[in-house]
C-alpha positions as CSV (number, residue, x, y, z in Angstrom):
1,X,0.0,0.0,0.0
2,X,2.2,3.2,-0.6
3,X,-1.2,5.9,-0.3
4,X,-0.7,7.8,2.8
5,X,-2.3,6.8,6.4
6,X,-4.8,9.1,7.8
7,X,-3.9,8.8,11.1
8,X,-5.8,9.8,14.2
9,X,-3.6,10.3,17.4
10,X,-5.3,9.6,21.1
11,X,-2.9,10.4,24.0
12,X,-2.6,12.6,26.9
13,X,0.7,12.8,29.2
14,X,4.6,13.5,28.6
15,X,4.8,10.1,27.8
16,X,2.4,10.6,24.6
17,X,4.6,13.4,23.2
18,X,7.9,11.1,21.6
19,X,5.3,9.3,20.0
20,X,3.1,12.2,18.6
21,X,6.2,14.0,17.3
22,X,7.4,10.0,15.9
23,X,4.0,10.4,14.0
24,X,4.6,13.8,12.8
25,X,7.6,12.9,11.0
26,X,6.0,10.5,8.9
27,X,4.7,11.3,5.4
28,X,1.4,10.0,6.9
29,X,-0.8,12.5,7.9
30,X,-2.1,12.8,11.2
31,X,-5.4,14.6,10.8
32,X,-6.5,14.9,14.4
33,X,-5.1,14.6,17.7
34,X,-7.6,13.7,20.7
35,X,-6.7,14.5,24.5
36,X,-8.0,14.7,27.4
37,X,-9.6,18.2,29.0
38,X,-7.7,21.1,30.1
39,X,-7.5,20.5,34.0
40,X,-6.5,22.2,37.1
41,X,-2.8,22.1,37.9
42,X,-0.1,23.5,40.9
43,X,-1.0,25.7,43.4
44,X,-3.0,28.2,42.0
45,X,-5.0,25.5,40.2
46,X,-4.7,27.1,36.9
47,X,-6.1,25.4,33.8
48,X,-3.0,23.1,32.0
49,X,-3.4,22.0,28.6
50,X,-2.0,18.5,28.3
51,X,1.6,18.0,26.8
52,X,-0.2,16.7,23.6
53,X,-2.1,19.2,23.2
54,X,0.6,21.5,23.1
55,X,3.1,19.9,20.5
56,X,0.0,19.3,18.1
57,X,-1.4,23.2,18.1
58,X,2.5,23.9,17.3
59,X,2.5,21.4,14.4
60,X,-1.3,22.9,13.4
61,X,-2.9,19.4,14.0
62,X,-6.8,20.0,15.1
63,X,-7.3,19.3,18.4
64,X,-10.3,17.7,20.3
65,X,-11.2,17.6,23.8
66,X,-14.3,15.6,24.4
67,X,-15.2,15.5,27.8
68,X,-17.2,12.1,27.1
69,X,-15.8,9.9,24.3
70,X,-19.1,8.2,23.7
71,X,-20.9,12.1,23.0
72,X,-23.2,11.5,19.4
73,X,-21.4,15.1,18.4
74,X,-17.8,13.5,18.8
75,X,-18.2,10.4,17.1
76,X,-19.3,12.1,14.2
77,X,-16.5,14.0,13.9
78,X,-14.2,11.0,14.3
79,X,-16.1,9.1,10.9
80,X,-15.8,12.6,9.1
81,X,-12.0,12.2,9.5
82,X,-12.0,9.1,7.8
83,X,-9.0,7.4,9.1
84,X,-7.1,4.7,8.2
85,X,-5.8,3.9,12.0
86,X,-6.1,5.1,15.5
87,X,-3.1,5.8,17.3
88,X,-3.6,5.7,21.1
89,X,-0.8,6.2,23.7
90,X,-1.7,6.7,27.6
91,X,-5.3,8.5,26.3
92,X,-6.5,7.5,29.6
93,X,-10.1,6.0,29.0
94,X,-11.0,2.9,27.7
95,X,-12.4,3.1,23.9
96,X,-15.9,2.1,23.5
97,X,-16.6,-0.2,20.2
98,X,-18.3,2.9,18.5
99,X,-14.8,4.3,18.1
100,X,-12.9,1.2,18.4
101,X,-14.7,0.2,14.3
102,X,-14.4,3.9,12.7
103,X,-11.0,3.0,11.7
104,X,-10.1,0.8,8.6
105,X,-7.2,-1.0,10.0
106,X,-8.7,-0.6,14.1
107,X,-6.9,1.3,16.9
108,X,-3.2,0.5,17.8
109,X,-2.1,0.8,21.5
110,X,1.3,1.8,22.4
111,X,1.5,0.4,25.8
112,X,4.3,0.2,28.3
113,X,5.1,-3.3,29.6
114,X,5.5,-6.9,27.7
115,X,1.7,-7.6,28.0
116,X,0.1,-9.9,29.0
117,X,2.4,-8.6,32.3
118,X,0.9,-5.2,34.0
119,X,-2.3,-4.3,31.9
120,X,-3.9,-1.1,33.0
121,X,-3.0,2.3,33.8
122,X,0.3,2.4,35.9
123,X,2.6,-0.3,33.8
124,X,6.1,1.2,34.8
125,X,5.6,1.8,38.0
126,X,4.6,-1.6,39.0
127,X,7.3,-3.2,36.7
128,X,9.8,-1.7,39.1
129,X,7.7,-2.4,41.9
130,X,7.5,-6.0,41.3
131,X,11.4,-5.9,41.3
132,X,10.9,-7.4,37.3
133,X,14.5,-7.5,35.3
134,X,12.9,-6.3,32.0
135,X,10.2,-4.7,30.7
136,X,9.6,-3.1,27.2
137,X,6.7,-1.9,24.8
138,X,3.7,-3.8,23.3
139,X,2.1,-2.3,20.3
140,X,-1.0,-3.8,20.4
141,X,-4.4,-3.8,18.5
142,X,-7.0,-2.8,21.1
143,X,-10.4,-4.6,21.3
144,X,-12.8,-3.3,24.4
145,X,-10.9,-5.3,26.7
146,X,-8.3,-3.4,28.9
147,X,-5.2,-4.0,27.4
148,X,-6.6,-7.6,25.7
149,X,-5.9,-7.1,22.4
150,X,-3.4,-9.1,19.9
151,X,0.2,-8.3,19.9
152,X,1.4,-6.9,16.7
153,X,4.5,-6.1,18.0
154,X,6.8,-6.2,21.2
155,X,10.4,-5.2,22.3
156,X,12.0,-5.5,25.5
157,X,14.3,-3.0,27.4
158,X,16.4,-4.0,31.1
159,X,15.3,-2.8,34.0
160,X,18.8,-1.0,35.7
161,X,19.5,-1.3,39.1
162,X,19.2,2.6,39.7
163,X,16.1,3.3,37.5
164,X,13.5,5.0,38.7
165,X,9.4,5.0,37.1
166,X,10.9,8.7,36.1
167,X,14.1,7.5,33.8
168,X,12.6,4.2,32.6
169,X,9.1,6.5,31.3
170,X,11.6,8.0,29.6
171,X,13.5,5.4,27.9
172,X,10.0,3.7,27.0
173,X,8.5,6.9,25.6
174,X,11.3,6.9,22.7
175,X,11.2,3.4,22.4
176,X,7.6,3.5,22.0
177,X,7.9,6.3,19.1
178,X,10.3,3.9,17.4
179,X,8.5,0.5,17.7
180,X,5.3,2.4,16.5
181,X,6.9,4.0,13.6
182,X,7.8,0.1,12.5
183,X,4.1,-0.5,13.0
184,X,2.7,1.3,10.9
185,X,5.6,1.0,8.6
186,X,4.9,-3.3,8.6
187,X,0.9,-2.1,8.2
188,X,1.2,-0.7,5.0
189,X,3.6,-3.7,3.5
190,X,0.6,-5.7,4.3
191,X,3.7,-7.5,7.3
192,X,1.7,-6.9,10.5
193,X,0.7,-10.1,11.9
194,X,-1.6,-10.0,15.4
195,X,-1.0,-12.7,17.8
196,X,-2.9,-13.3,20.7
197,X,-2.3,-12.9,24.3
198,X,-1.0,-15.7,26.1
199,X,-3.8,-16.6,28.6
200,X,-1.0,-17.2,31.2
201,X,1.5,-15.3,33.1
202,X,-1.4,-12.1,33.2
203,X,-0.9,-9.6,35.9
204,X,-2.5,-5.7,36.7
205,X,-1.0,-2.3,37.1
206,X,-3.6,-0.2,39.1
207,X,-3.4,3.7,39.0
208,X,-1.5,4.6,41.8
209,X,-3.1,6.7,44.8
210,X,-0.7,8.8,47.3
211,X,-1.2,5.9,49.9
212,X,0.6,3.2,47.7
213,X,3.9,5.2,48.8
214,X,3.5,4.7,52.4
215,X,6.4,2.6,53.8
216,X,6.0,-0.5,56.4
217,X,9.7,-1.1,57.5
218,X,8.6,-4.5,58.3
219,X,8.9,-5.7,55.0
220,X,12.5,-6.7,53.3
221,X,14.7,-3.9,52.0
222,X,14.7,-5.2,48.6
223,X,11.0,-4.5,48.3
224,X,11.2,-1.5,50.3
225,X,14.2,0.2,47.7
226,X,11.8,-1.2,44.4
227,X,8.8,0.7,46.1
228,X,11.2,3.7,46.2
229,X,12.5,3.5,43.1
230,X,8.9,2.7,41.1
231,X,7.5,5.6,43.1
232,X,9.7,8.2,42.0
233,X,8.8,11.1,40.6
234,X,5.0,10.5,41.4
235,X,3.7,9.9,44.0
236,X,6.9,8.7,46.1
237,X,7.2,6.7,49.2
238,X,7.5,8.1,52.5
239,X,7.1,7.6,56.0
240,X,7.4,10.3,59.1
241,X,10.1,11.6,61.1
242,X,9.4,13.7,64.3
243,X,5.8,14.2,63.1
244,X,6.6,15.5,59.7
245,X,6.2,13.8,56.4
246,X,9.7,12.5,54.5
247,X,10.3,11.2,50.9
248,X,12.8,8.8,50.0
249,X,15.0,9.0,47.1
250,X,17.8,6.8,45.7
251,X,17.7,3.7,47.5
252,X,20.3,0.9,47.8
253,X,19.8,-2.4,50.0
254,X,21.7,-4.8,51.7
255,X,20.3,-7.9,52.9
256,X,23.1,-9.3,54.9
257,X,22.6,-6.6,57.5
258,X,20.1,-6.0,60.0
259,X,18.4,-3.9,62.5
260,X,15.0,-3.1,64.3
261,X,12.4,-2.2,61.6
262,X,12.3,1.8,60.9
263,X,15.3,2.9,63.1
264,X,17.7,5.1,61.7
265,X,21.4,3.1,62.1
266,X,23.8,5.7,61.0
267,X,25.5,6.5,58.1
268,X,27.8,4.7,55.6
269,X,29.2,5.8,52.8
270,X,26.5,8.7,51.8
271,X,23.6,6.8,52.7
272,X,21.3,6.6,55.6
273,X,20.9,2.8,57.0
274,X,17.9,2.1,58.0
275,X,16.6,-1.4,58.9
276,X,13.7,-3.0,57.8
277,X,12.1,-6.5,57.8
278,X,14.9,-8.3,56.5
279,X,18.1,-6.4,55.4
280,X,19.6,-2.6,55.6
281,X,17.6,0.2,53.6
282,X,20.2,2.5,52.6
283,X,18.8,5.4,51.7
284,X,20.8,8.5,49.3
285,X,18.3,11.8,49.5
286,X,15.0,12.8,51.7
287,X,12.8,15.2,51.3
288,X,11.0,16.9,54.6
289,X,7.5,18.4,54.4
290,X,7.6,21.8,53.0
291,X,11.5,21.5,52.4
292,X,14.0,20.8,49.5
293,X,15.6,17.5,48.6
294,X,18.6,17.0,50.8
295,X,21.5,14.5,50.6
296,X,21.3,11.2,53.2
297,X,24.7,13.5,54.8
298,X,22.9,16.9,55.1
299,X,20.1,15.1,56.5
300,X,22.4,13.6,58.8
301,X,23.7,17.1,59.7
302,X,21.2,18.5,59.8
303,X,18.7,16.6,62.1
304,X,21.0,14.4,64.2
305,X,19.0,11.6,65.0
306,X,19.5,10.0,68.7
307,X,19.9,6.3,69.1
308,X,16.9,4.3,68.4
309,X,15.4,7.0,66.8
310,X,13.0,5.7,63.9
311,X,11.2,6.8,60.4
312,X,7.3,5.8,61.7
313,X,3.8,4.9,59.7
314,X,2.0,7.3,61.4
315,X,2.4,10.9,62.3
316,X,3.5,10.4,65.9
């Protein structure tokens, strides 16, 4: 097939953007972009376009926000277009079959894990979480299932020891621009073959909530520096010291050490020890309520724990 695509692009977040601008370059024409309402953002609750919206009125793409996907006035929009494919990366709502049958060629997913592992709406964050080795991009062909549909295609990235949910949605984001670009690429040769889902080996990635990040020392270090690490930038893990509320940041473990669950051990090498369930947290920056990300030393310095001292659940 060499005619051009008529492409519409669904997305909504930062993570979106590599792959609008991917679609962009193409000779293919993207005809629309849909996103997600304007919302209320920061302190002063100010209306935010989002990041999607932004690079497509640069590029002069029409932009639609429909505030329900299944509104008569929208869909009829959608058919007007008349595209070829659907494009959808982190939209964030489920497409109903009304939209899901406009296209000739169906809507493609861009989704962030190796599916049929973490389906839903947090994929790299749980990936982390779950202390998994690898994880990658699924380009998939949606059905009204969440995350269900065949694979069309699927590459995987590792998992570093010192990622975070902030570097890996990075890395993901371009890979997803590339491995989508080959999509649609494969699509017009007539080369994209759907497979399904293996019914095995299927597990969820919730949206997160502030109260995911809250810490229980009780459990092992290990899990206690992936919760970290998979929390970060949004909506981090934390616990309370001296009443006030403190994040975490760039965690280490050691499980050959130990001490009493919570209590602050000393310091070692620029980290803060801190024992847990099984093993030494060893924690590299905090960040107090109302204060500025400080190193584990200035921390140190700064607030002098006494002996026995401990990070609690609660505010005490």
């Amino acid at each position: 097939m060499k005619d051009k695509l008529r492409i519409i692009f669904m997305g909504t977040p930062t993570f979106a953007v590599p792959i609008l601008k991917a679609l962009l370059t193409r000779e293919d024409e993207v005809v629309a972009v849909v996103t997600q309402p304007d919302k209320p953002a920061g302190r002063g609750k100010r209306l935010t376009p989002p990041p999607v919206k932004l690079v497509a009125q640069e590029k002069g793409v029409p932009v639609f926000q429909p505030a329900k996907i299944k509104d008569q006035e929208f869909l009829e929009t959608l058919k007007k277009l008349l595209p070829d494919v659907i494009v959808v990366a982190a939209y964030g709502k489920i497409l109903p079959k009304e939209v899901l049958e406009i296209p000739r060629f169906g809507c493609i997913n861009v989704h962030a894990s190796l599916l049929p592992k973490f389906r839903g709406a947090a994929p790299i964050n749980w990936a982390i979480i779950a202390g998994e080795k690898e994880t990658g991009i699924t380009i998939m062909q949606m059905d009204e299932g969440m995350d269900t549909g065949d694979i069309l295609l699927m590459e995987k990235i590792p998992i570093l020891p010192e990622d975070t949910a902030g570097t890996l949605h990075d890395k993901l984001a371009q890979l997803g621009a590339k491995l989508i670009n080959e999509a649609l690429d494969r699509l017009k040769e007539g080369k994209l073959f759907p497979q399904k889902q293996p019914d095995e080996g299927v597990s969820y990635a919730p949206m997160l909530r502030k109260e995911d990040g809250l810490i229980d020392f009780n459990k092992p270090a290990r899990e206690l520096a992936n919760l970290i690490r998979g929390l970060d930038p949004w909506p981090t893990a934390y616990a309370y010291f001296r009443g006030k509320l403190v994040k975490f940041f760039s965690p280490e473990f050691d499980e050959r050490d130990y001490g009493p669950p919570g209590e602050i051990l000393g310091l070692s090498q620029g980290k803060l020890l801190v024992g847990t369930g099984k093993g030494l947290l060893k924690i590299g920056e905090l960040q107090l309520e109302g204060k500025k990300r400080i190193t584990a030393q200035e921390f140190w310095r700064g607030y002098r724990p006494k002996p026995g001292e401990r990070f609690e659940a609660q505010k005490s």
